[in-house]
DSSP file (Angstrom, degrees, kcal/mol; ACC not computed):
  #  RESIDUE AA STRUCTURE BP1 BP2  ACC     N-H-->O    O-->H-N    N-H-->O    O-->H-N    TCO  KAPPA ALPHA  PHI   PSI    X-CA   Y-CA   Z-CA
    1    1 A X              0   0    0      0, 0.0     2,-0.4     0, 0.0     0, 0.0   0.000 360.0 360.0 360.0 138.0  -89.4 -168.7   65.7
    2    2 A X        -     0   0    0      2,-0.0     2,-0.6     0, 0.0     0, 0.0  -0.995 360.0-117.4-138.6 146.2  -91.5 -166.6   63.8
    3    3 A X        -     0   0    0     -2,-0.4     2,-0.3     1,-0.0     0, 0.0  -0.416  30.2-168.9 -71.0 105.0  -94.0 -163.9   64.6
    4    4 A X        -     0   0    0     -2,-0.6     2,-0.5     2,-0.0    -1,-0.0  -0.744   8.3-161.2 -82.8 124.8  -98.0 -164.7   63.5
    5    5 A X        -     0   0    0     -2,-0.3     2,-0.4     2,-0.0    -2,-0.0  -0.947  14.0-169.1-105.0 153.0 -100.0 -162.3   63.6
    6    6 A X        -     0   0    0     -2,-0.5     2,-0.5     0, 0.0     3,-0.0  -0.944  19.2-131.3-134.6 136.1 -104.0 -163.7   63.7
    7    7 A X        -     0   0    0     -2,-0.4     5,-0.0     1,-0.1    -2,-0.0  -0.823  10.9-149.0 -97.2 121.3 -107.3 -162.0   63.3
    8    8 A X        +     0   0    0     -2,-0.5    -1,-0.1     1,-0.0     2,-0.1   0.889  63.3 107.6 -61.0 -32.6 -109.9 -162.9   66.0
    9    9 A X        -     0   0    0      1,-0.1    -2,-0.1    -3,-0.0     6,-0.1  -0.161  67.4-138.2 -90.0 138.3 -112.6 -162.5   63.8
   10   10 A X  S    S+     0   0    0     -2,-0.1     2,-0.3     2,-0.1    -1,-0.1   0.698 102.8   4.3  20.9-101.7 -114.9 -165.1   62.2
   11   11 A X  S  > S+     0   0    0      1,-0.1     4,-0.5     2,-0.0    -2,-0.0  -0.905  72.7 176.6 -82.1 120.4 -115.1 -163.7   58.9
   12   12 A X  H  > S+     0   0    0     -2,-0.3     4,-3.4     3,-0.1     5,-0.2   0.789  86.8  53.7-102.5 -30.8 -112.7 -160.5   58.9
   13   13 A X  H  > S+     0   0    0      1,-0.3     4,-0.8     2,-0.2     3,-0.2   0.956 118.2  39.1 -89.9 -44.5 -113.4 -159.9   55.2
   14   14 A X  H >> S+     0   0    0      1,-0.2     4,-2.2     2,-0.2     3,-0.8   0.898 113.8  50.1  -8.2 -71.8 -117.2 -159.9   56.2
   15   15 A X  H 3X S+     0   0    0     -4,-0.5     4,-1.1     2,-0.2    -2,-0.2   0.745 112.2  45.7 -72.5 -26.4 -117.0 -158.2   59.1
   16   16 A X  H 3< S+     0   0    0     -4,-3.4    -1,-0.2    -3,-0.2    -2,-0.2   0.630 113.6  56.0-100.6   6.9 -114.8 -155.2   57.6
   17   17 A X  H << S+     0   0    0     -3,-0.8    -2,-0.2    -4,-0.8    -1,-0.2   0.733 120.6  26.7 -80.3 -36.6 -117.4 -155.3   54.7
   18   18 A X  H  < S+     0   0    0     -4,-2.2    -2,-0.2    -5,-0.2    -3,-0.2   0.458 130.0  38.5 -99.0   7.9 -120.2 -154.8   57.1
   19   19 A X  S  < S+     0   0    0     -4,-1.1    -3,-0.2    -5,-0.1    -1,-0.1   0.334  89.7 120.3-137.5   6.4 -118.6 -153.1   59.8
   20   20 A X  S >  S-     0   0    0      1,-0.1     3,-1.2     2,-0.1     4,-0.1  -0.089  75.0-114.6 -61.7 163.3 -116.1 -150.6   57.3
   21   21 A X  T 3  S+     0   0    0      1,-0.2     3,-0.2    -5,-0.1    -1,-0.1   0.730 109.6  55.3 -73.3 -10.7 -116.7 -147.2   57.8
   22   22 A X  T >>  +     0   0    0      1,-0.2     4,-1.4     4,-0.1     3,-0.9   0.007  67.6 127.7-131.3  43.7 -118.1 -146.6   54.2
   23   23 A X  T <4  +     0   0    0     -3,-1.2    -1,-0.2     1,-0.3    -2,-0.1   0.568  62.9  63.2 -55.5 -12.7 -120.7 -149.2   54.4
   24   24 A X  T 34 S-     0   0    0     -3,-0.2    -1,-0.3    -4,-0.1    -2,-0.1   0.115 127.9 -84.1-103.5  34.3 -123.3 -147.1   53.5
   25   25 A X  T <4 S+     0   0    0     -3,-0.9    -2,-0.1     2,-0.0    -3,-0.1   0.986  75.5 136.8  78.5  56.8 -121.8 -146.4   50.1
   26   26 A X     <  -     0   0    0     -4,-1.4    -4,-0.1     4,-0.0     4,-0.0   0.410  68.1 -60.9-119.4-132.6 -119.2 -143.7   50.1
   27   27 A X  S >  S+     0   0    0      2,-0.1     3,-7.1     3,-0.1    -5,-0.0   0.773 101.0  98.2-102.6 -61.9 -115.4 -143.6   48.1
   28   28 A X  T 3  S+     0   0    0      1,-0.4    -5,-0.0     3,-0.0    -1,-0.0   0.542  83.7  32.5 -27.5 -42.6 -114.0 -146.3   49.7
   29   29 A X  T 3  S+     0   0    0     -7,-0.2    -1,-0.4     2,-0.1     3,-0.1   0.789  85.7 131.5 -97.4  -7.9 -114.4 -149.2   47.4
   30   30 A X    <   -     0   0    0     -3,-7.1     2,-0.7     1,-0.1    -3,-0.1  -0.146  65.3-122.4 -51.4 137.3 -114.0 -147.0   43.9
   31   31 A X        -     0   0    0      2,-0.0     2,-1.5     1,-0.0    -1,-0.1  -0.652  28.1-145.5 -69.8 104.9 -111.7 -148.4   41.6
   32   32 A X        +     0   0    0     -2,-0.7    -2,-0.0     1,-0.1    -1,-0.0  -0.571  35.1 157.6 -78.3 102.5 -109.5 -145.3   41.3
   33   33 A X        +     0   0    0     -2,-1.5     2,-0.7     2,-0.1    -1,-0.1  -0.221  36.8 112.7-108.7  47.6 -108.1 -145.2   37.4
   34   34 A X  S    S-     0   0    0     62,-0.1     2,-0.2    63,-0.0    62,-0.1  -0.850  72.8-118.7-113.6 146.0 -107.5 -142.3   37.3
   35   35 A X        -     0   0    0     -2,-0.7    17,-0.1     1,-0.1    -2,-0.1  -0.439  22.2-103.0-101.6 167.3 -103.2 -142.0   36.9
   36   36 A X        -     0   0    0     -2,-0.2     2,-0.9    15,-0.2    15,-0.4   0.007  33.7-153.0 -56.3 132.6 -100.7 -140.6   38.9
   37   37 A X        -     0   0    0     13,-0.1     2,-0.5    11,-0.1    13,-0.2  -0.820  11.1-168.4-120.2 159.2  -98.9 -136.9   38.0
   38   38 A X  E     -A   49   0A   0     11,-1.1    11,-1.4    -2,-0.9     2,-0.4  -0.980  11.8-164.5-131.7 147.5  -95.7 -135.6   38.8
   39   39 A X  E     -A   48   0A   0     -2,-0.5     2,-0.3     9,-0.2     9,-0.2  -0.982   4.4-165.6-133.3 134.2  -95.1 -131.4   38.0
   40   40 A X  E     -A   47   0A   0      7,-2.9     7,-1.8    -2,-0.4     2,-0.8  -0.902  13.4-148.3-134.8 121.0  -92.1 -130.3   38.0
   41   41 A X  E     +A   46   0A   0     -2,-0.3     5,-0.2     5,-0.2     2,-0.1  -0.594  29.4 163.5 -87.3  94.9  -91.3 -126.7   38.1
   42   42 A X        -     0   0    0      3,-2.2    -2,-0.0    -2,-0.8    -1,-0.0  -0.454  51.0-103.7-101.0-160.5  -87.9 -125.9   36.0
   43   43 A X  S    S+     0   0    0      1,-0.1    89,-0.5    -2,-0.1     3,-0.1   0.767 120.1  46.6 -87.8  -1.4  -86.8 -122.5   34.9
   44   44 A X  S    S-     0   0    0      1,-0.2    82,-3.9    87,-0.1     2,-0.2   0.813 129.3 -65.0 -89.1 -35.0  -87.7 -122.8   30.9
   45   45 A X  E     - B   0 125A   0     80,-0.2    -3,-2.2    -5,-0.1     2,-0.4  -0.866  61.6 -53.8 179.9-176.1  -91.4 -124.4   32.2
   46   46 A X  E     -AB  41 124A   0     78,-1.1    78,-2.0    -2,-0.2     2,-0.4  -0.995  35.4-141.3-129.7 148.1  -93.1 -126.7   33.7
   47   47 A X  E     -AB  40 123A   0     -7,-1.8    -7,-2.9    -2,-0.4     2,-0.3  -0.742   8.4-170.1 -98.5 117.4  -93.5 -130.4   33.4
   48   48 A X  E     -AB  39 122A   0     74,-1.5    74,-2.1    -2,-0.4     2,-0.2  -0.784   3.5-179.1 -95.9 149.2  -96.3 -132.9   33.6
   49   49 A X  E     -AB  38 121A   0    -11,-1.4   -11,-1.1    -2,-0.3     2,-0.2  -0.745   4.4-172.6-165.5 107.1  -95.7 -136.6   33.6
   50   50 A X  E     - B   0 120A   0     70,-1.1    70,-3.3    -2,-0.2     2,-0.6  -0.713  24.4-133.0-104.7 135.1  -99.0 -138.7   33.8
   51   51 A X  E     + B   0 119A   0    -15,-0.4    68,-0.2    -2,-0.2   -15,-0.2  -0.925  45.5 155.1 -86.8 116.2  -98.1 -142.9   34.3
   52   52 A X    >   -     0   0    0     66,-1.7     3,-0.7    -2,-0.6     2,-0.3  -0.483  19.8-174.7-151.3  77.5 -100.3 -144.2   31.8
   53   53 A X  T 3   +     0   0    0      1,-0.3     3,-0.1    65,-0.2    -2,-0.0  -0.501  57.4  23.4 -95.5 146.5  -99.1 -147.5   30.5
   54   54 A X  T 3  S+     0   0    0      1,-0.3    -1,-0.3    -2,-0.3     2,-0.1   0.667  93.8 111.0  80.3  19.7 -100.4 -149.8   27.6
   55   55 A X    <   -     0   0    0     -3,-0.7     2,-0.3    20,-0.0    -1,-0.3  -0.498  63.6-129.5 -81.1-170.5 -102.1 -147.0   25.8
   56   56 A X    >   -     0   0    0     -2,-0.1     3,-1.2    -3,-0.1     4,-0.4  -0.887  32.7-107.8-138.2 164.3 -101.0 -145.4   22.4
   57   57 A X  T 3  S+     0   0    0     -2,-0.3     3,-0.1     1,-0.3    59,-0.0   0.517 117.9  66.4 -88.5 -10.7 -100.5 -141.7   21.9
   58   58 A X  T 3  S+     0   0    0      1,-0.1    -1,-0.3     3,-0.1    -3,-0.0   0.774  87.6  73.0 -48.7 -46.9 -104.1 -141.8   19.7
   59   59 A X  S <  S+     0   0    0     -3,-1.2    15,-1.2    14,-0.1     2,-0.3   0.826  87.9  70.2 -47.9 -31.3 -105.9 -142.7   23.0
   60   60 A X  E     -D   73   0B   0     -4,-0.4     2,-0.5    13,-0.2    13,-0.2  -0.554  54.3-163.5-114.1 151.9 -105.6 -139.0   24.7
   61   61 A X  E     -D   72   0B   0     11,-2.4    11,-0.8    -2,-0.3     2,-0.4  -0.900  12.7-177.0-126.4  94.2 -107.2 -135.9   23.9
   62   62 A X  E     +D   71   0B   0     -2,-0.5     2,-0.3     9,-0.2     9,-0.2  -0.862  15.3 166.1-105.0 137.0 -105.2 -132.7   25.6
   63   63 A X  E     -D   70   0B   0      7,-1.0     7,-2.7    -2,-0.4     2,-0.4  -0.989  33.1-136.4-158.7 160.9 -107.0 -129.2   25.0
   64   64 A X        +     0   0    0     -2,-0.3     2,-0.2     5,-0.2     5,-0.0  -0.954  27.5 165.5-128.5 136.1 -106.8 -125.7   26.5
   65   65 A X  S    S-     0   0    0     -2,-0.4    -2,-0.1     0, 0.0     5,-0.0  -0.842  77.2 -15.5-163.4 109.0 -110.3 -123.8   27.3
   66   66 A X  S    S-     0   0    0     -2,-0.2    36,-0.1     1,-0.2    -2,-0.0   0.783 128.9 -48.0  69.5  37.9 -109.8 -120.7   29.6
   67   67 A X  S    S+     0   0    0      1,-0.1    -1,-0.2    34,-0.1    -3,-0.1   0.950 111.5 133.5  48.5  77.0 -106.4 -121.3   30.9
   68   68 A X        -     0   0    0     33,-0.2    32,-0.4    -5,-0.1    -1,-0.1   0.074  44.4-155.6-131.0   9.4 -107.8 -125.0   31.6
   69   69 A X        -     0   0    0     30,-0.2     2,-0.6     1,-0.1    -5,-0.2   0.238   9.3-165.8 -61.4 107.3 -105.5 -127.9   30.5
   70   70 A X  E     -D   63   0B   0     -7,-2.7    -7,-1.0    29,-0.2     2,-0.5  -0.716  14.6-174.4 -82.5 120.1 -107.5 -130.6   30.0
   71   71 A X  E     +DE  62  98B   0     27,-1.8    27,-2.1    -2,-0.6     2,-0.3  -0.655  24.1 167.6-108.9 128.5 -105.7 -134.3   29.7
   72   72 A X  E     -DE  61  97B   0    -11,-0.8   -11,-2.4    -2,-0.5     2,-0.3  -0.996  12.2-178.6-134.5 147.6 -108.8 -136.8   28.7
   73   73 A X  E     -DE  60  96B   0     23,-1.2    23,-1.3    -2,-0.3     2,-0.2  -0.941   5.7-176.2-151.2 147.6 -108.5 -140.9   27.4
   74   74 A X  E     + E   0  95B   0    -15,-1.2     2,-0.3    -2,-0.3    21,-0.2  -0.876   7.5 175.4-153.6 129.7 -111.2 -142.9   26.5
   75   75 A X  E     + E   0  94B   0     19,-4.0    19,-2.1    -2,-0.2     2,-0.4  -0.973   0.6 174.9-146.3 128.9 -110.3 -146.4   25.6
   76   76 A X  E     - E   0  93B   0     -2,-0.3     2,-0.4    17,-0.2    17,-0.2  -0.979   7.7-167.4-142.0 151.3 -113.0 -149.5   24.7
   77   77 A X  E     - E   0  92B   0     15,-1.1    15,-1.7    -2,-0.4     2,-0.2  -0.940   7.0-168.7-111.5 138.4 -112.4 -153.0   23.5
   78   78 A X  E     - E   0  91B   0     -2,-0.4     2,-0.4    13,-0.2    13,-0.2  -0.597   5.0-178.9-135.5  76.5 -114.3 -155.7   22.2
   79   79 A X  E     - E   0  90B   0     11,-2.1    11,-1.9    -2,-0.2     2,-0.3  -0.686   9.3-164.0 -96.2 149.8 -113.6 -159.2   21.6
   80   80 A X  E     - E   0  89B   0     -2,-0.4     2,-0.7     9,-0.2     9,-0.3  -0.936   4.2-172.8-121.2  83.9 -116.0 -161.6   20.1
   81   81 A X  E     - E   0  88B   0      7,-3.5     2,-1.3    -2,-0.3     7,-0.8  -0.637   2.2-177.1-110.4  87.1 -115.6 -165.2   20.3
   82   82 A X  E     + E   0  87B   0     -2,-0.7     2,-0.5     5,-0.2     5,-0.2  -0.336  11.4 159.8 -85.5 112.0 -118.0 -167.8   18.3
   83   83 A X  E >   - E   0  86B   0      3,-2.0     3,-1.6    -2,-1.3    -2,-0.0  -0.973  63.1 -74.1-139.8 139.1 -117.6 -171.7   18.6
   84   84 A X  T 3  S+     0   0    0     -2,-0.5    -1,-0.1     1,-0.3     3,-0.0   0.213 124.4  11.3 -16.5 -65.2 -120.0 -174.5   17.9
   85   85 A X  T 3  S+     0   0    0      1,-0.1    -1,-0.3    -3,-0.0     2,-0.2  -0.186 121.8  53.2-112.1  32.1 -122.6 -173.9   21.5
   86   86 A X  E <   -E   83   0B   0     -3,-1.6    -3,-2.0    -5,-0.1     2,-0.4  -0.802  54.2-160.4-174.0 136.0 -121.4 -170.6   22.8
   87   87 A X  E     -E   82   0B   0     -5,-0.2     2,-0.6    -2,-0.2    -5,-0.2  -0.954  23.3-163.7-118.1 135.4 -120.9 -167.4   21.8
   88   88 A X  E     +E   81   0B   0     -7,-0.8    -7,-3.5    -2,-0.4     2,-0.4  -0.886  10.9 174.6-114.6 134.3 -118.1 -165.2   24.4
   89   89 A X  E     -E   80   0B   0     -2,-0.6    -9,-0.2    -9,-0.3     2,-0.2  -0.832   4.9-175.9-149.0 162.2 -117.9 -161.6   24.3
   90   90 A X  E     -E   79   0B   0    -11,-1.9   -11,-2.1    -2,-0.4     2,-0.3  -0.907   5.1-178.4-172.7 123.5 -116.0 -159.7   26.6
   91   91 A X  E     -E   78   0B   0    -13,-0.2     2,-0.3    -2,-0.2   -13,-0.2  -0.980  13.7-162.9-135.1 129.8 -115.6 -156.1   26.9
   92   92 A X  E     -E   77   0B   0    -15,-1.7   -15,-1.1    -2,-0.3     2,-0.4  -0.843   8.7-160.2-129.8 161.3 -114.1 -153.3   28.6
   93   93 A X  E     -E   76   0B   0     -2,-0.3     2,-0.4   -17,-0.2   -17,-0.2  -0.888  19.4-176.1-127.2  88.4 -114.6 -149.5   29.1
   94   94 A X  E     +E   75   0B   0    -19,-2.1   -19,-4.0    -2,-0.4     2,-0.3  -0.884  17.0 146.7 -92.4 133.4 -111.2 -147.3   30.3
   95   95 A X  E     +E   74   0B   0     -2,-0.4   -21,-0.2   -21,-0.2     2,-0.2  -0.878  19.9 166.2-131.2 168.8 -111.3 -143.5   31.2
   96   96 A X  E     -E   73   0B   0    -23,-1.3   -23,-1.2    -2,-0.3     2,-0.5  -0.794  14.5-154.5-156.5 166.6 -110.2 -140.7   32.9
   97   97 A X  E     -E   72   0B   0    -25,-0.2     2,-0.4    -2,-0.2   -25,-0.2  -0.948  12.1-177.5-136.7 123.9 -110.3 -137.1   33.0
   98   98 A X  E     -E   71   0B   0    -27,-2.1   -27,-1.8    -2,-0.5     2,-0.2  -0.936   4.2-168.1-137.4 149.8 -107.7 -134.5   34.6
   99   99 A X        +     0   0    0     -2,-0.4     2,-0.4   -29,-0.2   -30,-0.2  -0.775   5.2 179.8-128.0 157.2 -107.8 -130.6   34.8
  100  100 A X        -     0   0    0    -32,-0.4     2,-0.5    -2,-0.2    -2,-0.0  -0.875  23.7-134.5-156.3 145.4 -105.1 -128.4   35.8
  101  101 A X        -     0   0    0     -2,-0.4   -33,-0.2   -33,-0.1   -34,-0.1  -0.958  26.6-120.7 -87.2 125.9 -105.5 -124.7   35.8
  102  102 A X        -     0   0    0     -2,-0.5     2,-0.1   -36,-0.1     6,-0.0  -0.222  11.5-130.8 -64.4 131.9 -102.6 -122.7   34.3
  103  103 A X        -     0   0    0      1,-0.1    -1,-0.1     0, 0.0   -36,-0.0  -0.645  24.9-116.9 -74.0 164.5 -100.8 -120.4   35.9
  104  104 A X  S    S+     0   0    0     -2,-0.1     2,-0.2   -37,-0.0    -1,-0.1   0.325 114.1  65.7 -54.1   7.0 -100.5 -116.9   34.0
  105  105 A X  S    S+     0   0    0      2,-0.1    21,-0.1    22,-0.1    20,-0.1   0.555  84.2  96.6-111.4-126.9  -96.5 -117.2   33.7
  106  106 A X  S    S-     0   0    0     18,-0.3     2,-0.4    -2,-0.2    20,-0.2   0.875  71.0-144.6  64.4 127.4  -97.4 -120.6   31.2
  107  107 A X        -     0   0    0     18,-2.7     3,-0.3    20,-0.1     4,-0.2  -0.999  20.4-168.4-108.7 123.9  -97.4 -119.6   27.1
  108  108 A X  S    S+     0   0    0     -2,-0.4    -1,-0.1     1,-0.3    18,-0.0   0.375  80.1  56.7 -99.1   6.6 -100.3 -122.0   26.0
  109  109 A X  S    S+     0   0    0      1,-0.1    -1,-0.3     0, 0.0    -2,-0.0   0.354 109.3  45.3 -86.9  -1.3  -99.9 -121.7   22.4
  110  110 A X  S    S+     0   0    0     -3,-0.3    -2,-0.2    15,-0.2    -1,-0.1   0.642  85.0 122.7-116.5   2.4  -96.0 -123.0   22.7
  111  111 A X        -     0   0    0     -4,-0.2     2,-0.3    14,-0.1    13,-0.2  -0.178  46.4-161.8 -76.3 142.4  -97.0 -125.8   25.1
  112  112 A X  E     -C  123   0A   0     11,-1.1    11,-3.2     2,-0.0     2,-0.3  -0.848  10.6-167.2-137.9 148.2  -95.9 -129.7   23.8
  113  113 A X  E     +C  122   0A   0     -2,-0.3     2,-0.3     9,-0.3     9,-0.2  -0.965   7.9 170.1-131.3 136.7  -96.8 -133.4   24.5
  114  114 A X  E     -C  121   0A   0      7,-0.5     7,-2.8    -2,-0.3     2,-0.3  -0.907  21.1-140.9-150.2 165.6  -95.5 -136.8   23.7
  115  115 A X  E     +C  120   0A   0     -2,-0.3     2,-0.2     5,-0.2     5,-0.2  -0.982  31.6 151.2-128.5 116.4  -96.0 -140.5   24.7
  116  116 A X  E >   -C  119   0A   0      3,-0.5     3,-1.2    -2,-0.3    -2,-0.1  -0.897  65.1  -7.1-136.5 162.0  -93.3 -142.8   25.1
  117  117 A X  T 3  S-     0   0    0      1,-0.3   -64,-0.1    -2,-0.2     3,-0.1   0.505 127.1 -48.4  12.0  50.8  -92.8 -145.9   27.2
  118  118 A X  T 3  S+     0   0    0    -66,-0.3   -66,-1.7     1,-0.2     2,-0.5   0.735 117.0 109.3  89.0  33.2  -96.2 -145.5   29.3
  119  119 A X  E <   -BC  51 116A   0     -3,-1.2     2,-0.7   -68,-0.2    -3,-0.5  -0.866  56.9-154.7-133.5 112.3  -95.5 -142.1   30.0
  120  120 A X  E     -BC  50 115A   0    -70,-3.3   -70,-1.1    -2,-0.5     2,-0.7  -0.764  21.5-159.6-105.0 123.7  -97.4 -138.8   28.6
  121  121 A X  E     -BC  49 114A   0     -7,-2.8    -7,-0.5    -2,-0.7     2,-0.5  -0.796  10.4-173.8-104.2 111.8  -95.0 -136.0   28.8
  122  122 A X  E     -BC  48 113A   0    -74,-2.1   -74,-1.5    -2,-0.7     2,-0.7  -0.745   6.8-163.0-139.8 131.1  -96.2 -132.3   28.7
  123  123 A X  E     -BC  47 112A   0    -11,-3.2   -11,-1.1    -2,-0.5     2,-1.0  -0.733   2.5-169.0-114.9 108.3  -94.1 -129.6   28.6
  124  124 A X  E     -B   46   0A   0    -78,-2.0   -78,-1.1    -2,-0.7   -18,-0.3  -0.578  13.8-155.1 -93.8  82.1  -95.3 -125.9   29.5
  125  125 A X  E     -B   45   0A   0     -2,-1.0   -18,-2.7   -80,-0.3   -80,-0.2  -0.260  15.1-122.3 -69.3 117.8  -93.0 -123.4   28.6
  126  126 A X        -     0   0    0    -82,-3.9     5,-0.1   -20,-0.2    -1,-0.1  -0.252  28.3 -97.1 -86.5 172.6  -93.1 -120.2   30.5
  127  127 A X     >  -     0   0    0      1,-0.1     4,-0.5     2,-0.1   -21,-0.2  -0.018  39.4-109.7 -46.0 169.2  -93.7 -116.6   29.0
  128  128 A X  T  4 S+     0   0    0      1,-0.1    -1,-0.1     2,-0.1    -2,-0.1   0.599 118.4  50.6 -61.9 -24.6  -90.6 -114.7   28.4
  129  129 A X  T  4 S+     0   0    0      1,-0.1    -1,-0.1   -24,-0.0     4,-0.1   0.343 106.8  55.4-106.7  20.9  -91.2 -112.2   31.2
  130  130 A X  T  4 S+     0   0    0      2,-0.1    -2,-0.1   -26,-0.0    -1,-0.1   0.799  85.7  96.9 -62.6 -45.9  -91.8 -115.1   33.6
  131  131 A X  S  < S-     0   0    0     -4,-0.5   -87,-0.1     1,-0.1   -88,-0.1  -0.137  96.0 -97.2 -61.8 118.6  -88.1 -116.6   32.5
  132  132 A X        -     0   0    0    -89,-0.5     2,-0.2     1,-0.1    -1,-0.1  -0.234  38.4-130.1 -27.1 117.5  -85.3 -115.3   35.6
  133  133 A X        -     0   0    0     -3,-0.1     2,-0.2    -4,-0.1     3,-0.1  -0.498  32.6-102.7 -61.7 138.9  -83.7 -112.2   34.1
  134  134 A X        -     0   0    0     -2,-0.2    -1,-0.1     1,-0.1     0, 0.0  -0.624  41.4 -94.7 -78.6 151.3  -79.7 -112.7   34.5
  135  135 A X        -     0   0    0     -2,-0.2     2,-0.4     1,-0.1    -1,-0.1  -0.108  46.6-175.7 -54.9 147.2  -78.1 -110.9   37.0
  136  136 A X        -     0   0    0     -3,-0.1     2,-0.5     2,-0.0    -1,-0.1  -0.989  18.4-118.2-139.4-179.1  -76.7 -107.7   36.0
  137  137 A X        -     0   0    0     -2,-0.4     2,-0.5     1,-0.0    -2,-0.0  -0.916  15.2-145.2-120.1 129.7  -74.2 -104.8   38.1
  138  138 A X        -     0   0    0     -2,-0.5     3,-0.0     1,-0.1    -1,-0.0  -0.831  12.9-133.1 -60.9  95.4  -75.1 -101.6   38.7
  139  139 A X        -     0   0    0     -2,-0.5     2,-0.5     1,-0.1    -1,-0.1   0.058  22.4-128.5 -73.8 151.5  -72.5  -99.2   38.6
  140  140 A X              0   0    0      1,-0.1    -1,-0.1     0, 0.0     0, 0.0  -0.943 360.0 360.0 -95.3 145.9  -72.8  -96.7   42.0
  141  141 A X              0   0    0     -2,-0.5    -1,-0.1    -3,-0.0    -2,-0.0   0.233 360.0 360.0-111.0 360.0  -72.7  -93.1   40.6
């Protein structure tokens, strides 16, 4: 025996088009392409890792304005196809744009990026008097 579950309605994909909450044109249906981060805080720095697969390490534009990083791609394509009664093009437009604000412990001149296997890596190396001092002992007088 196995469990069905069934939608009373009619239509449902109708009815939750006309009866969604953000029928009047609100978030809801945006195609989000904008990609996922991970930060990770170690003690030399910190680490971004944006999922951004099928691009090439040309695609992205990273710049620093006002303790700003900005990570930006802009990607278009164009194929063109011509044959005896039809001519096909077909085209596409990818972006996105991400901001981070720096913290003050961050040195943005030593900070470093690469793109390998759908992954854009950047690594934000903090100041020197950010970095944990090692412990040391204090003699009692």
């Amino acid at each position: 025996m196995s469990i069905v579950k069934r939608n009373n309605l009619f239509f449902p994909s109708l009815m939750n088009d006309f009866m969604g909450p953000d029928w009047f044109g609100g978030t809801e249906k945006w195609n989000t392409s904008v990609p996922a981060v991970n930060i990770k805080d170690n003690t030399e720095g910190f680490e971004l890792e944006l999922a951004v697969p099928g691009m090439k390490k040309e695609d992205f534009t990273v710049e620093i304005d006002n303790d700003v990083l900005t990570i930006a791609s802009e990607v278009k394509t164009e194929n063109e196809e011509n044959k005896d009664n039809y001519t096909r093009k077909e085209f596409s437009f990818t972006s996105f744009k991400r901001a981070f604000t720096l913290p003050e412990t961050v040195d943005g001149f030593k900070i470093d990026a690469k793109y390998e296997d759908g992954i854009l890596k950047l690594m934000l190396p903090k100041k020197q008097e950010a970095l944990p001092k090692p412990k040391r002992l204090i003699e009692i007088g």
